[in-house]
C-alpha positions as a Markdown table, in Angstrom:
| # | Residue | x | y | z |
|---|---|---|---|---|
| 1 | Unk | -5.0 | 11.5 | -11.3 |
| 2 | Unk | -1.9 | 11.4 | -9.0 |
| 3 | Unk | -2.6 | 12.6 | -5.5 |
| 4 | Unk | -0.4 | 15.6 | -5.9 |
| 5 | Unk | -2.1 | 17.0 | -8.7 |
| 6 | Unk | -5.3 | 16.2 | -6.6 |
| 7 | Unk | -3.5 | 18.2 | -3.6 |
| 8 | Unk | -2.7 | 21.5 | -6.1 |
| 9 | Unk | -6.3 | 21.7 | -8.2 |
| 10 | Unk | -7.8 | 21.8 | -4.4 |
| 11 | Unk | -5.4 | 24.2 | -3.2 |
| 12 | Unk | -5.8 | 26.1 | -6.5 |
| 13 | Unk | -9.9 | 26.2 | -6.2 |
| 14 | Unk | -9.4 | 27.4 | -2.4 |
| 15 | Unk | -7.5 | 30.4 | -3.6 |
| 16 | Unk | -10.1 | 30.9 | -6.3 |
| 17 | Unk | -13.2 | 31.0 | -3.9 |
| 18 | Unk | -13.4 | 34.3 | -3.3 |
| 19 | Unk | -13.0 | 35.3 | -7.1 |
| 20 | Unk | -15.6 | 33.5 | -8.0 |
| 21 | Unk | -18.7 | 34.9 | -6.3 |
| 22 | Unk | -20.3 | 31.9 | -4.2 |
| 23 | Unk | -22.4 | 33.1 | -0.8 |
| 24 | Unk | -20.4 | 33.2 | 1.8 |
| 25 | Unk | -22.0 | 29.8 | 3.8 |
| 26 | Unk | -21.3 | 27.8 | 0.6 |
| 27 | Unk | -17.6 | 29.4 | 0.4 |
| 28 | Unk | -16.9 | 28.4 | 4.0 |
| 29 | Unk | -18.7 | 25.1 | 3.2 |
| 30 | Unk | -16.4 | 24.1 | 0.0 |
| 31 | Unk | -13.0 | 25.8 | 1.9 |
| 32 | Unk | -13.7 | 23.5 | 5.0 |
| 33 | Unk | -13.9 | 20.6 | 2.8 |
| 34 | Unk | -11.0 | 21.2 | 0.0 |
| 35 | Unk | -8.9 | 21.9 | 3.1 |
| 36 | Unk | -9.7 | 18.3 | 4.9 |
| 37 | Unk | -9.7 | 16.9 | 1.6 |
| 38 | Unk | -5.6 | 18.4 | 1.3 |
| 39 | Unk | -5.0 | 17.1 | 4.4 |
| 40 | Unk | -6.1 | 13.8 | 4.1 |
| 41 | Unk | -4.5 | 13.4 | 0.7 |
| 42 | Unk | -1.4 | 14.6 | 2.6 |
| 43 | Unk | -1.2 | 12.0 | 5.1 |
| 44 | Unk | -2.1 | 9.7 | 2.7 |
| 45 | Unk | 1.1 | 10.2 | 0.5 |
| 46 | Unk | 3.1 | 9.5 | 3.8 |
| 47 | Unk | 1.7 | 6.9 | 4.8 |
| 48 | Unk | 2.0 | 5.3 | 1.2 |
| 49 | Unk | 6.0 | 6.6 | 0.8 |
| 50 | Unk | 6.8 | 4.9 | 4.4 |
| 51 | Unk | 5.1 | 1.5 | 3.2 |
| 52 | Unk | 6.3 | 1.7 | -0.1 |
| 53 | Unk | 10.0 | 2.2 | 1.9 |
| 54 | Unk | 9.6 | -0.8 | 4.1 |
| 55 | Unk | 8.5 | -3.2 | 1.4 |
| 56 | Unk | 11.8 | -2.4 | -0.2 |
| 57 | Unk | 13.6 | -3.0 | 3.1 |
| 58 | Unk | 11.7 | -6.4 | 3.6 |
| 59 | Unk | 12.3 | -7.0 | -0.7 |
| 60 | Unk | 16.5 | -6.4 | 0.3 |
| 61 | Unk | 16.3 | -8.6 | 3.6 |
| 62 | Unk | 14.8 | -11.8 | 1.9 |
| 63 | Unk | 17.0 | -11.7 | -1.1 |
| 64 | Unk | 20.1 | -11.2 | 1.1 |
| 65 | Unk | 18.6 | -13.9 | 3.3 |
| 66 | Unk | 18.2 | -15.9 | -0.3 |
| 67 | Unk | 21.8 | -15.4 | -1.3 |
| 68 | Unk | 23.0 | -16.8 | 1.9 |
| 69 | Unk | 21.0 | -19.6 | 2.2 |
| 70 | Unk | 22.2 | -21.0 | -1.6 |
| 71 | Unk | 26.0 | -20.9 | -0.1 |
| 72 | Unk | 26.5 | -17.3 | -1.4 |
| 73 | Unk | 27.7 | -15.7 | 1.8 |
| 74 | Unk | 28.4 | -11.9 | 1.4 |
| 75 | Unk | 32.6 | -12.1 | 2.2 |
| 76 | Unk | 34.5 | -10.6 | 0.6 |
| 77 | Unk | 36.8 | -12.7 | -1.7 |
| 78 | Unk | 40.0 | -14.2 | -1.6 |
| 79 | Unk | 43.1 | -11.8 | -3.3 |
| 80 | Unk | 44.0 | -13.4 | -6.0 |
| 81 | Unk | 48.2 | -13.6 | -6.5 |
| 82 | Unk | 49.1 | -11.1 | -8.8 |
| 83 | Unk | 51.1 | -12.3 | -11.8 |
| 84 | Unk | 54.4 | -11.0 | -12.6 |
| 85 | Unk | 54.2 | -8.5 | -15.3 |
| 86 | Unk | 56.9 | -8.3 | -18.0 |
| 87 | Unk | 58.1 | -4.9 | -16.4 |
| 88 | Unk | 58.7 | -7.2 | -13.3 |
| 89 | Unk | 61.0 | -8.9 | -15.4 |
| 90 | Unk | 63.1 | -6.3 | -16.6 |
């Protein structure tokens, strides 16, 4: 199960708690723990998204580091002449 499905049926049991009848010690108990549990999963995602982003930016450096290496240097190219076109001509 993704972690932010995880995040929402935790926030969505908190908000059921009281509806549902459970002594108060156990309530206070489960809401303590669903609320860690939501915060953990929270940093969690972060942390993953920041990796996930520097991976890419490592991925990007060493095939632009590949590229130039093989003689592929990142220039832009040469212009080309332009041809004369028959409306030159007229």
């Amino acid at each position: 199960m993704p972690k932010n499905k995880i995040i929402l049926t935790l926030g969505f049991l908190i908000a059921l708690f009281p509806i549902l009848g459970f002594p108060y010690a156990w309530e206070m108990f489960f809401q303590v723990v669903f609320g860690l549990s939501i915060v953990a999963l929270s940093v969690l995602i972060s942390v993953d998204r920041r990796l996930s982003m520097k991976a890419r930016v490592q991925k990007r450096q060493a095939r632009k580091n590949a590229l130039n290496q093989n003689g592929f240097e990142n220039q832009a190219p040469e212009s080309a002449p332009v041809e004369n076109s028959s409306f030159d001509q007229i």
